[in-house]
C-alpha positions in Angstrom: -6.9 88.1 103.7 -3.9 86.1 101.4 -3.6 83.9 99.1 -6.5 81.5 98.6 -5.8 78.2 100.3 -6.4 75.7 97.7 -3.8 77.0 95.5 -1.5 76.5 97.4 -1.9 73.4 98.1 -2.4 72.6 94.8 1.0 72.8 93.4 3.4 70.6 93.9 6.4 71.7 96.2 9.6 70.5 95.2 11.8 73.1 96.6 11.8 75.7 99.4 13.1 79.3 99.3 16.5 80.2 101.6 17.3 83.5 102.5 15.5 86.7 101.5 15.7 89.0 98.8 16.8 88.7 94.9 18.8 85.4 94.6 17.3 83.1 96.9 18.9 79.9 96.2 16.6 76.9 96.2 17.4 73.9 98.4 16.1 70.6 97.7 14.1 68.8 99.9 14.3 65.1 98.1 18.2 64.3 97.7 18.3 62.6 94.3 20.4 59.7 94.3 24.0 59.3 93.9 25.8 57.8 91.0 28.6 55.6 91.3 31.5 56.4 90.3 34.3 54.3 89.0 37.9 55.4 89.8 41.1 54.7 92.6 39.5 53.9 96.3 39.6 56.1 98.6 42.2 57.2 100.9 40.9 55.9 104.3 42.5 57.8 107.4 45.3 56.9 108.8 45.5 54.5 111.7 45.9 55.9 115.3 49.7 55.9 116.6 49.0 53.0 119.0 48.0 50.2 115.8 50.3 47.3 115.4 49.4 45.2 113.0 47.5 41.5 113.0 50.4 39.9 112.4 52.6 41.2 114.4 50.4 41.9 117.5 50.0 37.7 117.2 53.4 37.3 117.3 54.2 39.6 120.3 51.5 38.5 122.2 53.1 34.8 122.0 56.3 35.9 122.9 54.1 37.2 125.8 53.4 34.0 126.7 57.0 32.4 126.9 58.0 36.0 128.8 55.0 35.0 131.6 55.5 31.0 131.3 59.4 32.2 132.3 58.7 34.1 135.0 55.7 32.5 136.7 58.5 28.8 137.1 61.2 31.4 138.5 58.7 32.4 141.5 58.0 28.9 141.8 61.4 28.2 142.1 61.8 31.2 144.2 59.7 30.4 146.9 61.0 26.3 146.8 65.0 27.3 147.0 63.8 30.0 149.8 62.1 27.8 152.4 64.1 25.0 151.7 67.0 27.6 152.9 65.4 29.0 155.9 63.3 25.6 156.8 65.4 22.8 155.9 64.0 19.6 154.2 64.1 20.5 150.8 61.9 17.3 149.2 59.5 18.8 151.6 59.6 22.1 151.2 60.0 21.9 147.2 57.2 18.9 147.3 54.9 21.5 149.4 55.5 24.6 147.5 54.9 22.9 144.1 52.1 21.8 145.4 50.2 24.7 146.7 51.4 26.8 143.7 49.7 24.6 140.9 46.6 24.0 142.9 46.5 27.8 142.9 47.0 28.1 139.3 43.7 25.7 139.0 42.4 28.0 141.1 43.4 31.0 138.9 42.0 29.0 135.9 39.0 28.6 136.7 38.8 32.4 138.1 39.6 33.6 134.3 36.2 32.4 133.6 34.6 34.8 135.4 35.5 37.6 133.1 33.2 38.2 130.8 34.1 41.9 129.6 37.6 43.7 129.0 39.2 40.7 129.1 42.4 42.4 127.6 42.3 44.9 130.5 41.7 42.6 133.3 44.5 40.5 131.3 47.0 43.6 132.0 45.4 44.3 135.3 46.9 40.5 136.3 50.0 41.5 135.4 50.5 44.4 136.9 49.4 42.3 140.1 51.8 39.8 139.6 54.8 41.9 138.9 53.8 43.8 142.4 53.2 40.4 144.3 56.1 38.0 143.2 58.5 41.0 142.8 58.5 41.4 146.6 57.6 38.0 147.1 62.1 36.8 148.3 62.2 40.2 150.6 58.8 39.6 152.2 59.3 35.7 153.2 63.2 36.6 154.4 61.9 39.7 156.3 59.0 37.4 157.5 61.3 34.6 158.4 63.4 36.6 160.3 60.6 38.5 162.4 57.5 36.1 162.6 56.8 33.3 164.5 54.1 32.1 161.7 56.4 32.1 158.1 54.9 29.3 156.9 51.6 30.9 156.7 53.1 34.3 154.8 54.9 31.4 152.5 51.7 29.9 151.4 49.9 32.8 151.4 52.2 34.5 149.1 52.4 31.3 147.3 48.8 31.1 146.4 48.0 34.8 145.6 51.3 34.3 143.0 49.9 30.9 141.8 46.4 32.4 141.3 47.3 35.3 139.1 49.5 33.0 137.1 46.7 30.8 136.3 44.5 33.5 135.2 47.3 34.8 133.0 47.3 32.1 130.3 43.7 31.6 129.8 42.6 35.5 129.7 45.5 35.3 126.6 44.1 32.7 124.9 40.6 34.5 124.8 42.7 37.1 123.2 44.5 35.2 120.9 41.6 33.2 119.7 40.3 35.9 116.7 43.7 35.5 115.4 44.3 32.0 115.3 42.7 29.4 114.3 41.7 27.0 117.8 44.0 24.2 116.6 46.8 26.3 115.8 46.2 28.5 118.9 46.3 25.8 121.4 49.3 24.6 120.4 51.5 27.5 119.8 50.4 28.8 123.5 51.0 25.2 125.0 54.7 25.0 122.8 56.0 28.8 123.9 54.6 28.2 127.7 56.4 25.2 127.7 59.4 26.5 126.5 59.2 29.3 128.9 59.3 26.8 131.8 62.9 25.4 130.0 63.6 28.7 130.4 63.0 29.7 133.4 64.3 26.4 135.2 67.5 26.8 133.2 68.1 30.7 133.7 67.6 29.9 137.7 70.2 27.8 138.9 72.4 28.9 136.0 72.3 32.7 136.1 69.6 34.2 138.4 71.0 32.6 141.5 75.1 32.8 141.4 74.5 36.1 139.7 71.7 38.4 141.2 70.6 35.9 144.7 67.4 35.2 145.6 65.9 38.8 146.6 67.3 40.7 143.7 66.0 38.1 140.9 62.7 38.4 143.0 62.5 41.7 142.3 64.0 41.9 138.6 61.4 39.0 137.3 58.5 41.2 139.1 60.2 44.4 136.6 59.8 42.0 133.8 56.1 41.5 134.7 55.6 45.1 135.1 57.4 45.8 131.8 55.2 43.5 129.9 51.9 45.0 131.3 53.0 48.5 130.0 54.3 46.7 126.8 50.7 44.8 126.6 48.9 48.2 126.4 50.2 48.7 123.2 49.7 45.2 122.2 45.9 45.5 122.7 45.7 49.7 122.3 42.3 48.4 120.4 40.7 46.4 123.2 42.3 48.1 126.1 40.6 51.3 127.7 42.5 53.0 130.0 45.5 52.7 128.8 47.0 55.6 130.1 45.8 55.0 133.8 47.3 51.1 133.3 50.3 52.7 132.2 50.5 54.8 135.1 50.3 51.8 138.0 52.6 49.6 136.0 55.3 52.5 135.9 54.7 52.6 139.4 55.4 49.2 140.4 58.3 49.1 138.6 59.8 52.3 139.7 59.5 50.6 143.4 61.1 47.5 141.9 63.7 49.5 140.3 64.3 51.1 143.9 64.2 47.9 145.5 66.6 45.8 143.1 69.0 49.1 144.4 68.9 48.7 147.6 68.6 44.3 147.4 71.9 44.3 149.4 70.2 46.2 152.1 66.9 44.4 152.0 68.7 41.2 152.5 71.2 42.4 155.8 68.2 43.4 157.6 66.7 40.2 156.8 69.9 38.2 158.0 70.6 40.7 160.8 67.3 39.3 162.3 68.9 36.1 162.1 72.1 35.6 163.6 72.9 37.4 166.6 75.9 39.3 165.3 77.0 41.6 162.9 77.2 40.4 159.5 80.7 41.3 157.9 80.3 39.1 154.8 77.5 37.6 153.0 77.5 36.2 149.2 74.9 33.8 147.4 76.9 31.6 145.7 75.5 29.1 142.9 75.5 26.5 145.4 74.8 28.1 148.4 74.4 31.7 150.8 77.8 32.4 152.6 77.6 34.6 156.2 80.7 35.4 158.3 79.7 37.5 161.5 81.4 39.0 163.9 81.3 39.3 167.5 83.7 40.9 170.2 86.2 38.6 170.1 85.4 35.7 167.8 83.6 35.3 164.3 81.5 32.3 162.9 80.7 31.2 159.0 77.1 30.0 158.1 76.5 28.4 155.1 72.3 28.8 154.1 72.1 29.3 157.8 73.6 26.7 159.6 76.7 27.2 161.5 79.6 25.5 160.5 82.5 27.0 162.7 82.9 29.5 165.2 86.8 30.6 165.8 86.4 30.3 169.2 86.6 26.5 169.3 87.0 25.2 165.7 90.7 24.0 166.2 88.6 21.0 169.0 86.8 19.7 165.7 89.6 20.1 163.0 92.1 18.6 165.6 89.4 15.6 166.3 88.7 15.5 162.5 92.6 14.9 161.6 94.9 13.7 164.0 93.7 10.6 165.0 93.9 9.3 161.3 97.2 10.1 161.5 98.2 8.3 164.7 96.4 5.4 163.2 98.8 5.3 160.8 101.5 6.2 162.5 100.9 3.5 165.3 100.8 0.8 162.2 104.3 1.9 161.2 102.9 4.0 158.4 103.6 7.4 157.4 101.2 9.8 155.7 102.4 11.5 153.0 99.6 12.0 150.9 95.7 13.5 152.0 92.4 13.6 150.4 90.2 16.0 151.9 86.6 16.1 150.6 85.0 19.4 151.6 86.5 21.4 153.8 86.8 24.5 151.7 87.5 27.1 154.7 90.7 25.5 154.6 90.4 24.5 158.3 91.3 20.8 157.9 93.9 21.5 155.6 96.1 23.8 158.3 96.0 21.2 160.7 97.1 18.5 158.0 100.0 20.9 156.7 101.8 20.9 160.2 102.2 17.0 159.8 105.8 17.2 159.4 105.6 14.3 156.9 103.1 15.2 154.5 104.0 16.1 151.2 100.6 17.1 148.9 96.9 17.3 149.7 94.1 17.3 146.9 91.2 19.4 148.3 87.6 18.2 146.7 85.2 21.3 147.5 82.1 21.9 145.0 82.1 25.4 145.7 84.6 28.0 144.2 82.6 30.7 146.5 83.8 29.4 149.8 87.5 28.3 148.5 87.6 31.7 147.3 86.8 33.3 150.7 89.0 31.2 152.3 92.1 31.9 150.2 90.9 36.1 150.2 89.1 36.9 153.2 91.0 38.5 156.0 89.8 36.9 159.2 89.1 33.5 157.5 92.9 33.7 155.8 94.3 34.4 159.3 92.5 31.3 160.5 93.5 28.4 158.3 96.8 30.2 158.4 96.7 31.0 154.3 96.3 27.1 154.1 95.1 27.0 150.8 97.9 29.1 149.3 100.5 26.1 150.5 102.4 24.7 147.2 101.7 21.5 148.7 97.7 21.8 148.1 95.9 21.2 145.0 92.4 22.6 145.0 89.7 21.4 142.9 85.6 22.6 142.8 84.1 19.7 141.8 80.8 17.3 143.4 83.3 15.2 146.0 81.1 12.1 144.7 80.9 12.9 141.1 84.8 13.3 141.3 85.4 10.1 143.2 83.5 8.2 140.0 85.4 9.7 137.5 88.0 6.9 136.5 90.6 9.6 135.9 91.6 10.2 139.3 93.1 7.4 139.9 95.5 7.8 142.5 95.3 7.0 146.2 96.0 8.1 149.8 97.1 7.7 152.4 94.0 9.2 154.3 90.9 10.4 153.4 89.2 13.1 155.6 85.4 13.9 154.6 84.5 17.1 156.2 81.1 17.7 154.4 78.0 19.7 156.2 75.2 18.1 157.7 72.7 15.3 155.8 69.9 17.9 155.9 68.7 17.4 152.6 69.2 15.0 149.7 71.9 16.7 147.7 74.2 16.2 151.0 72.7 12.6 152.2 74.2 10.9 149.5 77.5 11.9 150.1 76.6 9.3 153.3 75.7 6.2 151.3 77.4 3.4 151.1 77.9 3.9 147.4 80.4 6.9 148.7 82.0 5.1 151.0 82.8 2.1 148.8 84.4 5.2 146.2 86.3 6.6 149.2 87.5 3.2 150.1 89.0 2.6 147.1 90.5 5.8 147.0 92.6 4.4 150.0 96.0 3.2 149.5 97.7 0.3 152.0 96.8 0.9 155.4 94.7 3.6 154.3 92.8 5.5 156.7 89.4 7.7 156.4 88.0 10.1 159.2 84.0 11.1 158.7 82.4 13.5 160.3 79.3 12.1 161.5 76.5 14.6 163.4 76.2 14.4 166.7 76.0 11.3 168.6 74.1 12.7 171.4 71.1 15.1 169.9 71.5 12.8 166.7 71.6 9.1 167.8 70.2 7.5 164.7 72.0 9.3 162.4 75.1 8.9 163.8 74.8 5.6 163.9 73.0 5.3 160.4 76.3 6.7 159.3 78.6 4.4 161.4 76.3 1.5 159.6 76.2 2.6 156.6 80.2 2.6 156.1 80.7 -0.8 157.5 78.2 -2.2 154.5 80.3 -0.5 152.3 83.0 -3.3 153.8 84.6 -0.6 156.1 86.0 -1.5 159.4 84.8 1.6 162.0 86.1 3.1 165.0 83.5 5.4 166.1 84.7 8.5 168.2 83.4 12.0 169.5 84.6 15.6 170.9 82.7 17.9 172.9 82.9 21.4 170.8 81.0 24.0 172.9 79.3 25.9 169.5 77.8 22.4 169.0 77.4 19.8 172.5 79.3 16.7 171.6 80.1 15.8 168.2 80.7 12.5 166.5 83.3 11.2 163.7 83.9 8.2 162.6 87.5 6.3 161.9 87.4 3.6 159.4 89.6 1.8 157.0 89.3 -1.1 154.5 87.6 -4.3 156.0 90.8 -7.3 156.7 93.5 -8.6 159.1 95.7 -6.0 160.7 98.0 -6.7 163.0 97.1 -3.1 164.9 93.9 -1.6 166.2 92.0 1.1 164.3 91.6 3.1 167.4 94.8 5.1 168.1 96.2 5.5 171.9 98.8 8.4 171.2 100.0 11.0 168.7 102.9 10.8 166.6 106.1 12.5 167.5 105.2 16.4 166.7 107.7 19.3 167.4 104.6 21.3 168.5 101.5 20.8 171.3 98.4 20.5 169.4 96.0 22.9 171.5 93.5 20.3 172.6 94.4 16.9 171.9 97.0 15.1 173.8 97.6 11.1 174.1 95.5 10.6 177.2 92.2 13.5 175.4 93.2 10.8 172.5 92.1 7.8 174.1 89.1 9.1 175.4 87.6 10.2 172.2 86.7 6.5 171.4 85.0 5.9 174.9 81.1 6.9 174.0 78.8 6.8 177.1 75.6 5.1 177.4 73.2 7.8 176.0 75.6 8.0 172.6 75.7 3.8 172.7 74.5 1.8 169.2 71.5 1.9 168.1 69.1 -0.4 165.3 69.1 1.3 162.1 68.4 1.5 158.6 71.2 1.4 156.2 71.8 4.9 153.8 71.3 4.1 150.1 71.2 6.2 147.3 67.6 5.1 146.3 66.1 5.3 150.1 68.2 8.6 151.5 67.0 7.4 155.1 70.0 9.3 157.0 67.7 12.4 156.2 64.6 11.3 157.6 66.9 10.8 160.6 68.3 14.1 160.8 64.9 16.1 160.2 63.2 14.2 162.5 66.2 14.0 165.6 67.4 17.8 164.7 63.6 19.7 165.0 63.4 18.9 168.6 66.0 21.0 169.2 66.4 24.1 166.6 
């Protein structure tokens, strides 16, 4: 029957028996302990490819911060500069925009809190999003502006969504940042870099973004940047971010449709514009001061500066010739010649082809901030043709400056012998206080004896209050006026005002008849003359405020007289 029992288990078991047969090797249940032994460490393995050190990760991960502080004030500024374009008003639009976008960046604050797990994926997640969202954010709102009848709703929309990732951004990094830093030190390096970030952002905007790419292609470029960051940031945080490869993925996505649209920005922008003005577009620039559009139509063409129509060549020569000649038969009916001409604005050269065929003019300084439009005026065929290669004439003297800033500057000392200021509308702040009467009293001592200055001044009709805020405003600035209008069919009837230094003359302001020309102007005669200065009822003087520097009420004015109608 076997072995008996109790021998077995009797004696003590240490090992068991492997295998059959003559050399069964014994294997040890109990594994004695190890000793220690002294000697070099071991060689641990070798980190994954994706490691970047504690040190350096830190680092990146704040220049991180300045990269996103950067580009979340450019679409800020991106959606201010745009409605402010397309809407007018730009305290209010900039004032409304700001606004909305830093309530949404509360908003996306207070959202980061929510995550509680993969905080470094969700953190690349946001990016990716915002890259997407602001990157299309210029095309969208021109395309929208264009097409829809509700804009403002797809501009705070957009607006919040952008402001909302933003704010998430920030706080998800400093849950990442805070195991490598100590809280003291961590809240103030990410404070210092996003602050610098928004120096540099509201620096790089106006100075290189702007003049260089315009408003839809640096739209799309800062949403590349984004999207380069998030695939950038996988590396960053290989140890906390799963997924990396499928986060890689989406980002090289959205930037490969960035990419595409940054290429075709020129064509994302003419369909915008073509939705916008009625015919076709044969030149449009973004300048550093402003969007340029010339279009064309069957027989005539029109420039638009950030929308607004400034000319068409159909009946242009009515305003120039309204805006210049009746300075000049001031002067001319006071015994005075006018040899010399300041002419503020004006950079399509218009004004200054009707001052060259004075037959007694000798030089005219031309004030216009922006090289852009004196560029296409001296280069462009069809405007060329139409100031008659004006500002090629040896007589001229063309310099891009701020008209007021160059009226303060003590240097220019000299004076005229009229002053024509033929600036756009007072439809936002930067062109109201070239209406105040601290510019007029500059202009007026700019003004040499019997010196004569011709304003153009809105429309005295669809504009009452402005006009007349104008008118106002000059004659606090010690200016005698002579108020006058032209009917210009691109615009209903439009207003100027004559003016020259307060005292006793022994001739009228108000001219009755030209000067002796060897030409026919093509609208204006003596009789047309005389009749500019009669203004009917409906365009009589009204009660106004005066325009000051520190109250900019010709604005309020023109918003509020100029909606009814456009």
């Amino acid at each position: 029957m076997g072995e008996p029992m109790g021998e077995a288990i009797g004696e003590p078991i240490d090992t068991i028996e492997k295998g059959e047969g003559p050399a069964k090797e014994p294997v040890p249940l109990h594994t004695p302990p190890k000793r220690r032994v002294w000697g070099p460490p071991a060689v641990l393995p070798a980190p994954e490819p994706e490691h970047i050190p504690a040190k350096t990760t830190a680092t990146l991960l704040l220049v991180t911060v300045l990269v996103i502080a950067t580009c979340g004030l450019v679409y800020e500024l991106l959606a201010s500069t745009l409605a402010s374009y397309v809407l007018g008003d730009a305290v209010l639009q900039y004032s409304t925009v700001i606004g909305v976008y830093l309530s949404a960046m509360g908003i996306g604050a207070w959202l980061s809190g929510r995550v509680e797990r993969d905080v470094a994926r969700v953190f690349v997640e946001i990016e990716i999003a915002v890259a997407l969202v602001g990157g299309i954010s210029a095309p969208i709102l021109f395309l929208a502006f264009a097409h829809l009848s509700w804009f403002r709703v797809v501009l705070y929309g957009i607006v919040l969504i952008i402001g909302t990732l933003v704010g998430m951004e920030i706080p998800l990094l400093l849950r990442i940042l805070r195991e490598r830093y100590a809280f003291k030190d961590l809240v103030a390096r990410v404070l210092t870099v996003d602050y610098l970030g928004a120096l540099v952002g509201s620096l790089a905007f106006p100075i290189f973004f702007v003049p260089r790419l315009g408003l839809v292609r640096t739209s799309l470029v800062i949403g590349g940047i984004n999207a380069l960051t998030a695939i950038a940031s996988t590396w960053l945080l290989a140890e906390e971010v799963k997924e990396r490869v499928s986060l890689r993925v989406r980002a090289g996505f959205v930037l490969a449709l960035l990419i595409a649209g940054i290429i075709g920005a020129d064509r994302i922008t003419l369909l915008a514009e073509e939705g916008l003005f009625a015919d076709e577009i044969v030149y449009a620039k973004q300048t550093t001061y402003q969007r340029i559009v010339v279009t064309r139509g069957r027989s005539t063409f029109q420039l638009f500066l950030n929308g607004n129509l400034q000319f068409s060549s159909a009946d242009e020569y009515r305003y120039h010739e309204a805006l210049v000649w009746p300075a000049i038969a001031a002067r001319a009916e006071a015994g005075l010649p006018t040899k010399n001409a300041l002419v503020l604005g004006g950079g399509d050269g218009l004004a200054l082809r009707d001052l060259l065929k004075h037959p007694g003019l000798e030089r005219v300084t031309l004030v216009d901030l922006d090289p852009g439009m004196t560029g296409l005026a001296k280069s462009f065929p069809l405007l060329r043709n139409l100031n008659e290669g004006s500002l090629h004439d040896p007589r001229v003297k063309v310099v891009n400056d701020d008209a007021y800033v160059w009226l303060a500057d003590e240097k220019n000392a000299q004076t005229y012998d009229i002053v024509l200021a033929d600036f756009p509308d007072p439809n936002h702040y930067a062109l109201g206080k070239l209406y105040t009467t601290r510019m007029y009293a500059l202009m007026k001592k700019k003004l040499g004896p019997g010196g004569i200055i011709a304003v153009q001044s809105t429309s005295p009709l669809f504009a009452r209050k402005s006009y007349w805020c104008i008118a106002r405003t000059m004659e606090k600035a010690g200016l005698e006026i002579a108020p006058y209008h032209v009917f210009v069919p691109s615009f209903g009837e439009w207003g100027f005002t004559l003016a020259r230094a307060a005292g006793t003359y022994a001739t009228p302001l108000t001219p009755s008849r030209l000067p002796e020309l060897p030409f026919k102007l093509r609208y204006l005669d003596d009789p047309s003359l005389r009749q500019l200065f009669v203004l009917a009822r409906d365009m009589a003087s009204l009660d106004v405020e005066i325009n000051r520097l520190d109250n900019q009420v010709l604005v309020h004015y023109y918003e509020a007289e100029w909606k009814r109608y456009l």
